[in-house]
BALOBA-1460 file (C-alpha; in Angstrom, 3 decimals):
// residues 304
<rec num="1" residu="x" x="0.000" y="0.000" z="0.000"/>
<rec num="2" residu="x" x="3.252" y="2.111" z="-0.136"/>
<rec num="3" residu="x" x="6.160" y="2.777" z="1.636"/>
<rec num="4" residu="x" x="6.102" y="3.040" z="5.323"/>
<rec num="5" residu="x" x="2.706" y="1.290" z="5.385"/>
<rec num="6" residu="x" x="2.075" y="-1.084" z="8.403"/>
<rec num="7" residu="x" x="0.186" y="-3.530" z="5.541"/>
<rec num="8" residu="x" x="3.149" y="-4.914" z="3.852"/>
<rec num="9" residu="x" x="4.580" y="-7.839" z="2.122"/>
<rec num="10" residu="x" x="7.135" y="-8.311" z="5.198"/>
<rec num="11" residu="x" x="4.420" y="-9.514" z="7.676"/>
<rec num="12" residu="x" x="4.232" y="-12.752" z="5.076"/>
<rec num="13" residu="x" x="7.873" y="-12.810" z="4.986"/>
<rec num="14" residu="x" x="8.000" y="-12.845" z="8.778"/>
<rec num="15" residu="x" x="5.589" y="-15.397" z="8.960"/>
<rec num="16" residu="x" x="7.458" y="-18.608" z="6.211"/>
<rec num="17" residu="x" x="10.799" y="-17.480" z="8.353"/>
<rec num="18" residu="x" x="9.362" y="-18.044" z="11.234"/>
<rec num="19" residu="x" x="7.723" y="-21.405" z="10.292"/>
<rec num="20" residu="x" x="10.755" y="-22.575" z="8.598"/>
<rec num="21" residu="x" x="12.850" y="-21.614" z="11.859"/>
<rec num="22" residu="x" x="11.134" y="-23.280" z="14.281"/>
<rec num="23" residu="x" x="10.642" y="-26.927" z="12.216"/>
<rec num="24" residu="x" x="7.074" y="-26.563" z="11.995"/>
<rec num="25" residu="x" x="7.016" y="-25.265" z="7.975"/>
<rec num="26" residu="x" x="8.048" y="-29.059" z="6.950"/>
<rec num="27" residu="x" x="5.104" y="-30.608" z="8.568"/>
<rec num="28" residu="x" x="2.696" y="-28.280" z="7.055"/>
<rec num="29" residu="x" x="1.226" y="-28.924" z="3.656"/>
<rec num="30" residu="x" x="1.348" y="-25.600" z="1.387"/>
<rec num="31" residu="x" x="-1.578" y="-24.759" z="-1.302"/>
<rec num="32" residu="x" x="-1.513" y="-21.908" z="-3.749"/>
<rec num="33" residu="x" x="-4.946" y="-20.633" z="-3.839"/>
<rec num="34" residu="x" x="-6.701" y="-20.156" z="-7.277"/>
<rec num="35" residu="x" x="-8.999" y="-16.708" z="-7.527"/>
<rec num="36" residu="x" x="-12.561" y="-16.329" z="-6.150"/>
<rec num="37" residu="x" x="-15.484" y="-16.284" z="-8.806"/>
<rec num="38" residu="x" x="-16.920" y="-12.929" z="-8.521"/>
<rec num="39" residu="x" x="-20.255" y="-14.970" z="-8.256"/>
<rec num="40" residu="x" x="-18.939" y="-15.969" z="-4.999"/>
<rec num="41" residu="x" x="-17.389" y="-12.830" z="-4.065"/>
<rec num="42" residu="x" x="-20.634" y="-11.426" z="-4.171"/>
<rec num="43" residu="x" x="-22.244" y="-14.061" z="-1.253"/>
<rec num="44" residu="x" x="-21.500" y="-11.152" z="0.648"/>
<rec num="45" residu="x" x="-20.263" y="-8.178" z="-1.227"/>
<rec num="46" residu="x" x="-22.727" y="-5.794" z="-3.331"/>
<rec num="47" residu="x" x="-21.931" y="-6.387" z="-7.048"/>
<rec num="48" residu="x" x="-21.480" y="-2.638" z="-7.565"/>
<rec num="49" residu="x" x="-18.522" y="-2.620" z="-5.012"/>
<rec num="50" residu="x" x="-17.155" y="-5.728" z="-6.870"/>
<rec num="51" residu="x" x="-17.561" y="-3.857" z="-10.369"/>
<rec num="52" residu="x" x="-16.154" y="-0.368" z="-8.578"/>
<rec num="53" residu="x" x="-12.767" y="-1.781" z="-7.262"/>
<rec num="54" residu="x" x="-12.183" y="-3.865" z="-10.784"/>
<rec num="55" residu="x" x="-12.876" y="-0.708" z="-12.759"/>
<rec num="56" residu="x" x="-10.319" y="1.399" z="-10.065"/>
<rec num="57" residu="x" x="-7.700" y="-1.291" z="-10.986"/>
<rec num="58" residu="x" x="-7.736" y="-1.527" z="-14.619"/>
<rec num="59" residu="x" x="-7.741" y="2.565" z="-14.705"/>
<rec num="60" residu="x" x="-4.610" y="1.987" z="-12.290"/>
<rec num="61" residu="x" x="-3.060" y="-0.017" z="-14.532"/>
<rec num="62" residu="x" x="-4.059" y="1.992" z="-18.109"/>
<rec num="63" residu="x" x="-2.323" y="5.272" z="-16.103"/>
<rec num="64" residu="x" x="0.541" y="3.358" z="-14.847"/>
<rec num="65" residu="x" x="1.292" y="2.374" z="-18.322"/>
<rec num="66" residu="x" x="1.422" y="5.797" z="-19.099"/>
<rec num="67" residu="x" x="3.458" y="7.113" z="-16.343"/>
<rec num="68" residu="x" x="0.817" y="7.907" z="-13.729"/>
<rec num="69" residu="x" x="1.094" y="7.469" z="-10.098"/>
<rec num="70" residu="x" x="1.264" y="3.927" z="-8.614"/>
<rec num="71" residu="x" x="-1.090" y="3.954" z="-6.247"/>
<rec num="72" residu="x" x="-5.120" y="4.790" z="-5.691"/>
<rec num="73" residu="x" x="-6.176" y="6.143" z="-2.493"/>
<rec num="74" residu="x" x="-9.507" y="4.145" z="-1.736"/>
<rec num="75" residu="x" x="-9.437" y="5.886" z="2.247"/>
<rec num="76" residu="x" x="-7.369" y="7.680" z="3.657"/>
<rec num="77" residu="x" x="-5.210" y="4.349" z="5.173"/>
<rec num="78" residu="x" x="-6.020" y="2.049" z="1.997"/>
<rec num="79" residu="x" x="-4.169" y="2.191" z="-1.260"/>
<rec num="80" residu="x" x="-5.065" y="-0.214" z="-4.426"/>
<rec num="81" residu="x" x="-1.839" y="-0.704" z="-6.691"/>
<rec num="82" residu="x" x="-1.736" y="-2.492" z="-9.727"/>
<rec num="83" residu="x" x="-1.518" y="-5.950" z="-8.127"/>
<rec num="84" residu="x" x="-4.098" y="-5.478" z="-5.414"/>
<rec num="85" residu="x" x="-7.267" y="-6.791" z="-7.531"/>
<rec num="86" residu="x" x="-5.055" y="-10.322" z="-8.064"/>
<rec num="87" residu="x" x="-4.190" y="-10.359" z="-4.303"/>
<rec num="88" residu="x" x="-7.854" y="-10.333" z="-3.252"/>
<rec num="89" residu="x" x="-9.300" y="-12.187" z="-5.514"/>
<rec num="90" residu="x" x="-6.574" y="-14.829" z="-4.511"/>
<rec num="91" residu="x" x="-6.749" y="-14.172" z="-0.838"/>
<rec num="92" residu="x" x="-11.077" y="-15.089" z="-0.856"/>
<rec num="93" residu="x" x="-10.175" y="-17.541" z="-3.194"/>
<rec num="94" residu="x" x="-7.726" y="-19.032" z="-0.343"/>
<rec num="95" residu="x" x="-10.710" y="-19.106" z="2.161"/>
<rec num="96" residu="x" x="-12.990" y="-20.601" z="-0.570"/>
<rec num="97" residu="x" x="-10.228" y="-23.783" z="-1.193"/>
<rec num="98" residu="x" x="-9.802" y="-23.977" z="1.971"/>
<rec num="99" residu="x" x="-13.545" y="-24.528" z="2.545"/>
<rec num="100" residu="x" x="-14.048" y="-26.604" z="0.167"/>
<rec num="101" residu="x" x="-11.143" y="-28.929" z="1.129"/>
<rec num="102" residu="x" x="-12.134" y="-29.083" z="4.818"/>
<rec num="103" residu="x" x="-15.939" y="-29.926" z="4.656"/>
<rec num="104" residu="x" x="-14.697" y="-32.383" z="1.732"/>
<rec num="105" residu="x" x="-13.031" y="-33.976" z="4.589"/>
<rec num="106" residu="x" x="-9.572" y="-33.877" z="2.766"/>
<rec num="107" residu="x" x="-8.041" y="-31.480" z="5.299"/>
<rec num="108" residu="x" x="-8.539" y="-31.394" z="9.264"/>
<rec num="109" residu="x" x="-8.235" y="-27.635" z="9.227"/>
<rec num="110" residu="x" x="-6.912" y="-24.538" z="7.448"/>
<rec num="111" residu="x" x="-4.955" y="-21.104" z="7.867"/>
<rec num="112" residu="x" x="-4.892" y="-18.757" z="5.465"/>
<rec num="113" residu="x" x="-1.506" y="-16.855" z="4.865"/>
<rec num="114" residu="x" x="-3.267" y="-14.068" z="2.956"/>
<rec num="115" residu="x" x="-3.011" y="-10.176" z="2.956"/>
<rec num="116" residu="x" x="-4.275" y="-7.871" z="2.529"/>
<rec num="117" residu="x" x="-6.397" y="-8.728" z="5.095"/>
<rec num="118" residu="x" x="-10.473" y="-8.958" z="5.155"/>
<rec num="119" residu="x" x="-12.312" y="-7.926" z="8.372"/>
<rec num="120" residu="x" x="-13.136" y="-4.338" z="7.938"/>
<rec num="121" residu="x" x="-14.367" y="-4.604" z="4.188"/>
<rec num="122" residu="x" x="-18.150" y="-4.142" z="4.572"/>
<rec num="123" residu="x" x="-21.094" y="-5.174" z="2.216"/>
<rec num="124" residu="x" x="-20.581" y="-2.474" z="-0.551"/>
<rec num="125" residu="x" x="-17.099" y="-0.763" z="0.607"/>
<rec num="126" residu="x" x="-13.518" y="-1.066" z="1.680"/>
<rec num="127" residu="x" x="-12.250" y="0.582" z="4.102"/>
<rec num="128" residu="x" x="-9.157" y="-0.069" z="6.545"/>
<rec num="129" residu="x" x="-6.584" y="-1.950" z="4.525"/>
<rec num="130" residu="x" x="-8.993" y="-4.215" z="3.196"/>
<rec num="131" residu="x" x="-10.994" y="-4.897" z="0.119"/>
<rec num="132" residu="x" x="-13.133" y="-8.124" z="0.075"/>
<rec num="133" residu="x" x="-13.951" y="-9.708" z="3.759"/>
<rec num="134" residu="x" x="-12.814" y="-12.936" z="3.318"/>
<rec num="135" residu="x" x="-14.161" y="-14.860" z="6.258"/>
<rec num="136" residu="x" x="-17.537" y="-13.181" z="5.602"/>
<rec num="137" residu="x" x="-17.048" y="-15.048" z="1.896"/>
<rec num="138" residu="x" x="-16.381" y="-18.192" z="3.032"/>
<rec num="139" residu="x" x="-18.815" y="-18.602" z="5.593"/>
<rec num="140" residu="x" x="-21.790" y="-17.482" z="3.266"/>
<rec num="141" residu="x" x="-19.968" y="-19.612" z="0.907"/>
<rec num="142" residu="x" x="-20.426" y="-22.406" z="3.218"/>
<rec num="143" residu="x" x="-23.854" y="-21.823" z="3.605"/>
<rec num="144" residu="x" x="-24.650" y="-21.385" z="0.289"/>
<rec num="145" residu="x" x="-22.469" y="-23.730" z="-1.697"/>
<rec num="146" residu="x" x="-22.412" y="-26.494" z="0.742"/>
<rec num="147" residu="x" x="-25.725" y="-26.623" z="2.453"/>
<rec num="148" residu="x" x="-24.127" y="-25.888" z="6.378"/>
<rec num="149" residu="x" x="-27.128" y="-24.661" z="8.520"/>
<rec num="150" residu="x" x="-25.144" y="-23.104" z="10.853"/>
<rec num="151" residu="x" x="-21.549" y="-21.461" z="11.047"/>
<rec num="152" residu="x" x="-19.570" y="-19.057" z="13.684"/>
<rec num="153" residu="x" x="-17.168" y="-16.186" z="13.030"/>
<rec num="154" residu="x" x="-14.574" y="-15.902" z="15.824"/>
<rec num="155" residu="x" x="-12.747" y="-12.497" z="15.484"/>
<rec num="156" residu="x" x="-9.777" y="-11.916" z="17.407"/>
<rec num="157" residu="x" x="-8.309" y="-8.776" z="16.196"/>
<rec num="158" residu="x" x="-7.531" y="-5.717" z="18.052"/>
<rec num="159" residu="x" x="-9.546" y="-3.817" z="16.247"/>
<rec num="160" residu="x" x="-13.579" y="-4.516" z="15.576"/>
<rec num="161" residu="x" x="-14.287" y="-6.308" z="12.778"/>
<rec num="162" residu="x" x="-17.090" y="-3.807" z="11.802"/>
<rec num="163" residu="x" x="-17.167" y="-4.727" z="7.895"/>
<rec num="164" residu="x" x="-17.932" y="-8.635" z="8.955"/>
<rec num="165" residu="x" x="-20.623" y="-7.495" z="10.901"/>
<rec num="166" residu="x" x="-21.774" y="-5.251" z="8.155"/>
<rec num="167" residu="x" x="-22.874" y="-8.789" z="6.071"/>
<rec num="168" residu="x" x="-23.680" y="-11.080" z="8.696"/>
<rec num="169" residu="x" x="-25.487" y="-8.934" z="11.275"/>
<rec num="170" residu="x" x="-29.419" y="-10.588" z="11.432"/>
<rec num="171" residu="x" x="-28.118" y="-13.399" z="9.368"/>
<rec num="172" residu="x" x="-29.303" y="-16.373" z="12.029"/>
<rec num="173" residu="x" x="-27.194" y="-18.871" z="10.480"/>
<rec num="174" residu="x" x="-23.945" y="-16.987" z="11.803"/>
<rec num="175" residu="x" x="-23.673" y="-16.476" z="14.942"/>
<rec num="176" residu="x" x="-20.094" y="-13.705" z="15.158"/>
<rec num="177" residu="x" x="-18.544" y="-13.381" z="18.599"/>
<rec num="178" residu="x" x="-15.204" y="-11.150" z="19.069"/>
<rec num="179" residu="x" x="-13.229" y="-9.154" z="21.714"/>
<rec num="180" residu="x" x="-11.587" y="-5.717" z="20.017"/>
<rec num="181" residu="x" x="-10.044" y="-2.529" z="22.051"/>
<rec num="182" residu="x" x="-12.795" y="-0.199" z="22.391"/>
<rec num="183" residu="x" x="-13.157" y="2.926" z="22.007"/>
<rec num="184" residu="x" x="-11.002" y="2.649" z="19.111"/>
<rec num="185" residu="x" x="-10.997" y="2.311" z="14.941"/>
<rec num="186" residu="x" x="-13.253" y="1.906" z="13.723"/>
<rec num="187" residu="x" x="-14.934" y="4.914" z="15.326"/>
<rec num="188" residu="x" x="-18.332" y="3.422" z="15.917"/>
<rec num="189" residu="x" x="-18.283" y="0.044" z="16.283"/>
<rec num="190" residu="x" x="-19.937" y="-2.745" z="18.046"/>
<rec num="191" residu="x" x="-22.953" y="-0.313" z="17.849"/>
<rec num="192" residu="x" x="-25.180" y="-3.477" z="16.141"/>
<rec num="193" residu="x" x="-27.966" y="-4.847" z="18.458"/>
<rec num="194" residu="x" x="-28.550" y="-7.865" z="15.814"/>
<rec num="195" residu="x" x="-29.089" y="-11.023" z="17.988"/>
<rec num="196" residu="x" x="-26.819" y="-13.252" z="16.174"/>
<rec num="197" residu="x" x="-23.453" y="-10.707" z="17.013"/>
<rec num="198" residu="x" x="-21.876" y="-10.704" z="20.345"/>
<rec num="199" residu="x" x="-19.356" y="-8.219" z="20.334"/>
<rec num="200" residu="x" x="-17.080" y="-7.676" z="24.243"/>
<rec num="201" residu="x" x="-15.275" y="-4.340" z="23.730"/>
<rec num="202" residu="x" x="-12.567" y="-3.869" z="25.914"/>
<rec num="203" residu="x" x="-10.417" y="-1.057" z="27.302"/>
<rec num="204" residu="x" x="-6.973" y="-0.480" z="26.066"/>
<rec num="205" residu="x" x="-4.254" y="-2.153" z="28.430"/>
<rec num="206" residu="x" x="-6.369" y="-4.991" z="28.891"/>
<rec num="207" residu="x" x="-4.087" y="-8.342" z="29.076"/>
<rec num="208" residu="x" x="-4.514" y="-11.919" z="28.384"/>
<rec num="209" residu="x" x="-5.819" y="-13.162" z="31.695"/>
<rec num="210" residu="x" x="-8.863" y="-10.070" z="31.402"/>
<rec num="211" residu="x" x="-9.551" y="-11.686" z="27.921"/>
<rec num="212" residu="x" x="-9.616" y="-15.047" z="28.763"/>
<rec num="213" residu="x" x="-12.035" y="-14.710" z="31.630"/>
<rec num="214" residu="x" x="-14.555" y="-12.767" z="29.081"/>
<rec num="215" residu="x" x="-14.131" y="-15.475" z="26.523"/>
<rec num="216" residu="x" x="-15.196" y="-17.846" z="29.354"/>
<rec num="217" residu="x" x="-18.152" y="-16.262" z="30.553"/>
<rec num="218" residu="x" x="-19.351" y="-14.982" z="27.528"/>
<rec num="219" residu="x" x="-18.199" y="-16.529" z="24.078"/>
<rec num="220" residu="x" x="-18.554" y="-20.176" z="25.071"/>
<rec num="221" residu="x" x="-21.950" y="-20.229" z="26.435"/>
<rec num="222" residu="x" x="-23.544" y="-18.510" z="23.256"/>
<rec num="223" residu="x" x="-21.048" y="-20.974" z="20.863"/>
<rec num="224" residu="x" x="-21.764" y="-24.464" z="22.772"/>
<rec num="225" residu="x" x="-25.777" y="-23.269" z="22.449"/>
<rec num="226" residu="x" x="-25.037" y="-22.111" z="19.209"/>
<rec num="227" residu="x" x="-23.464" y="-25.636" z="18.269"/>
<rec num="228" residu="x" x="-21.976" y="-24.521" z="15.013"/>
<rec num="229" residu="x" x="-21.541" y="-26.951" z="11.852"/>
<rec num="230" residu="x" x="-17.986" y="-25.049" z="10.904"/>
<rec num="231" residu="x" x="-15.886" y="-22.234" z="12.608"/>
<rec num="232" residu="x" x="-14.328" y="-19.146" z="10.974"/>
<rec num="233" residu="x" x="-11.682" y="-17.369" z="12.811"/>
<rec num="234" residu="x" x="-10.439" y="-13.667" z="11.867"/>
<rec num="235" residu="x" x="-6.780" y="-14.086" z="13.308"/>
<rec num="236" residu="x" x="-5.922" y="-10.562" z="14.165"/>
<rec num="237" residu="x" x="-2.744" y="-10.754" z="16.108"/>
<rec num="238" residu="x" x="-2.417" y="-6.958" z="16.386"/>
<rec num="239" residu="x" x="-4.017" y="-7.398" z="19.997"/>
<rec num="240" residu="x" x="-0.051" y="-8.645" z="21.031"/>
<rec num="241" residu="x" x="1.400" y="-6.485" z="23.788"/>
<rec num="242" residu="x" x="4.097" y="-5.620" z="21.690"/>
<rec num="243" residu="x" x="2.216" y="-4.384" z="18.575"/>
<rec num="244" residu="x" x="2.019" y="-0.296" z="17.936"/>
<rec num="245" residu="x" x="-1.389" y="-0.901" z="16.098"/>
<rec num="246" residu="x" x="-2.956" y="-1.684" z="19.398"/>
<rec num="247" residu="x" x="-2.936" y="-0.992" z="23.298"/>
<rec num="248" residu="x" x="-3.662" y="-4.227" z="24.513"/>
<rec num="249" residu="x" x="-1.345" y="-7.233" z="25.890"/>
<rec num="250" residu="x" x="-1.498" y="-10.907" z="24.714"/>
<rec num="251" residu="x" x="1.296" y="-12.579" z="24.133"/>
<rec num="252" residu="x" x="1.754" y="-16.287" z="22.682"/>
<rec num="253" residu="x" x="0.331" y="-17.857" z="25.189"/>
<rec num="254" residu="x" x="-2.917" y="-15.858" z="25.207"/>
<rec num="255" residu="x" x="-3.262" y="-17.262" z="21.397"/>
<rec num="256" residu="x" x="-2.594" y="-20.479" z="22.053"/>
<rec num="257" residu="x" x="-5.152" y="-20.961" z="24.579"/>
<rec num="258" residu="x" x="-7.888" y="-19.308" z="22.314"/>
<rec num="259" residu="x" x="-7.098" y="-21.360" z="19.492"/>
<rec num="260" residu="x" x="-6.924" y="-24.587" z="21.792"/>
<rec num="261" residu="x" x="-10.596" y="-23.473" z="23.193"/>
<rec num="262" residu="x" x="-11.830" y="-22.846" z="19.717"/>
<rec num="263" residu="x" x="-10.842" y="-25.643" z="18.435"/>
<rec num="264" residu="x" x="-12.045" y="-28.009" z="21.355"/>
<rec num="265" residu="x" x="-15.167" y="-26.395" z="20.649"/>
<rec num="266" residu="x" x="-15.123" y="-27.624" z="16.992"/>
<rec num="267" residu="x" x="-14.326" y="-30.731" z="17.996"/>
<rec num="268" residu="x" x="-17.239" y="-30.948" z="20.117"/>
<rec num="269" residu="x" x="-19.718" y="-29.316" z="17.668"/>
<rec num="270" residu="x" x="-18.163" y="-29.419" z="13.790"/>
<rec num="271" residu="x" x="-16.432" y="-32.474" z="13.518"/>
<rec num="272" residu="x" x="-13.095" y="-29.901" z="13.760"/>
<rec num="273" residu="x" x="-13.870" y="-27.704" z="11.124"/>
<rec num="274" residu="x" x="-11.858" y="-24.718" z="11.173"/>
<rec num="275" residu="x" x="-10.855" y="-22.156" z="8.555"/>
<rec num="276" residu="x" x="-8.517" y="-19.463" z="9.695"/>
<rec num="277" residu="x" x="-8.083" y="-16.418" z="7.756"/>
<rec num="278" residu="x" x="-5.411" y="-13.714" z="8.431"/>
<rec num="279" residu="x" x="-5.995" y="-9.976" z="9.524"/>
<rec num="280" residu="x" x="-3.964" y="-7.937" z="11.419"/>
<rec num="281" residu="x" x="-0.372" y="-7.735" z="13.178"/>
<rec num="282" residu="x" x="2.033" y="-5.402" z="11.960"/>
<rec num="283" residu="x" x="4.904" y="-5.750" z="14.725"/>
<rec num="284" residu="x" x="6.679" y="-8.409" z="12.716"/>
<rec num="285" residu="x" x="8.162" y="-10.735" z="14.730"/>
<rec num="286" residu="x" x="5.261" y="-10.254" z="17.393"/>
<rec num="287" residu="x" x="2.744" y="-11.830" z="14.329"/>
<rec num="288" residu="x" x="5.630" y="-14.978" z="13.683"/>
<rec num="289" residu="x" x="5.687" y="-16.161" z="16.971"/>
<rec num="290" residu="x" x="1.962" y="-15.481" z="17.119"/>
<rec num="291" residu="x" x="1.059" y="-16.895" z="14.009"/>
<rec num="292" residu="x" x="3.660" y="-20.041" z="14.470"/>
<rec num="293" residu="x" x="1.696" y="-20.607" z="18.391"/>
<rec num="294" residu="x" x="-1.726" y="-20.471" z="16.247"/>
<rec num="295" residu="x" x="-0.924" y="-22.653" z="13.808"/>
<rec num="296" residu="x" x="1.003" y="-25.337" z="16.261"/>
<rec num="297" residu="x" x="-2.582" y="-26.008" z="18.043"/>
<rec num="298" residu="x" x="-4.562" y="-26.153" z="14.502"/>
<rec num="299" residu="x" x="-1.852" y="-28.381" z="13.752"/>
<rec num="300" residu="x" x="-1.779" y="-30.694" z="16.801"/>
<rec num="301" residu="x" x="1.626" y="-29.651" z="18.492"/>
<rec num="302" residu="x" x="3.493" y="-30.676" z="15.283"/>
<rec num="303" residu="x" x="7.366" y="-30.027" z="15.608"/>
<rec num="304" residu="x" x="7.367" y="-30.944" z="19.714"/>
């Protein structure tokens, strides 16, 4: 999205190193994802945003080829270059595969490496570094393509994942819960009094042990009753104590233990469904080690 932007192809970078480093990369089995169908795409994006963004990237390109600038502002902290429309497409069609190959019962579970992320990109806009909401995608996609009843969206990113909420809020076959720093960006959220959303704002400063208790007493009852068919998780790992984006303090641990309840949970209720879709975390070697502690649980302690 430009130079100096927290959003960039590093945080990927950070992530293989990291997974190579520790062992863990070999065990893992890679998949390059093949775009989205717009048909899909537009589960849960308005056709006129789809249309909007693929116009504002082919007049990117036509100007770049002709010595114009390099970038389009879409707000004031997202920028479209010439290779975003690929990326997203790609990145939805990551969640979409990865669907697909878990309720086909060919993989356990999934997490998908993708940026730019998804979680703020609402029905008919982008906003926030990201484009298409990819975990909003999938689970209509799930829904829709595949028959599921019944799905959850677990978002545990700093910030609110207002553009999710956007397309499923009064949809009763999701049921969203999340934690997010609060008040904080997006100015607004967690306003939605649709019953199928549970959103716990918390202060800034609030650690692991705060979060954990809240995630006890109020995410679990509302998933076991819930009993969803398949889980999709927004991992957001700007919440880490050492991340700029954010004022609040997990640490590895803190991830671990919400992955391990989440996916308990599955086990109990979705035959261990999970699809895990990348948003935030911009301190770079913060996101590794959190990404590498999230992926050890989805992958059973592989590499101890």
């Amino acid at each position: 999205m430009g130079p100096g932007h927290p959003e960039r192809p590093e945080r990927l970078d950070a992530i293989e190193e990291r997974l190579l480093r520790s062992g863990l990369g070999q065990l893992l089995q890679r998949r390059e994802a093949a775009p989205a169908a717009l048909a899909d795409i537009e589960l849960a994006h308005d056709s006129r945003h789809v249309k909007a963004l693929h116009r504002l990237s082919e007049t990117l390109r036509l100007g770049i080829s002709r010595g114009g600038p390099s970038y389009a502002q879409v707000d004031p902290d997202t920028a479209l270059n010439a290779s975003t429309w690929d990326a997203v497409l790609c990145g939805a069609g990551a969640a979409l595969a990865a669907t697909d190959a878990v309720i086909a019962g060919d993989l356990h579970n999934a997490f998908c490496a993708v940026r730019p992320p998804g979680h703020h990109a609402c029905h008919d806009r982008a906003m926030g570094f990201c484009f298409f909401n990819n975990v909003a995608i999938a689970a209509k996609y799930a829904l829709e393509r595949h028959g599921l009843q019944r799905v959850a969206i677990v978002d545990f990113d700093v910030h609110h994942g207002n553009g999710t909420e956007d397309i499923v809020a009064g949809d009763e076959r999701i049921l969203m819960v999340g934690f997010f720093q609060h008040p904080f960006y997006p100015e607004g959220g967690c306003r939605s009094s649709a019953p199928n959303l549970l959103n716990l704002p918390v202060p800034a400063y609030t650690g692991g042990a705060a979060v954990r208790e809240l995630i006890e007493r109020a995410w679990l009852p509302r998933l076991e009753s819930f009993a969803p068919q398949m889980i999709f998780i927004s991992a957001g790992f700007d919440a880490h104590r050492e991340d700029d984006l954010g004022q609040l303090g997990l640490v590895e641990q803190d991830y671990t233990w919400i992955t391990q309840t989440i996916k308990d949970l599955a086990q109990r209720h979705a035959a261990g469904r999970i699809v895990s879709c990348l948003e935030g975390g911009y301190n770079l070697s913060a996101l590794a080690r959190s990404v590498e502690a999230h992926i050890r649980v989805l992958a059973d302690g592989a590499g101890r």
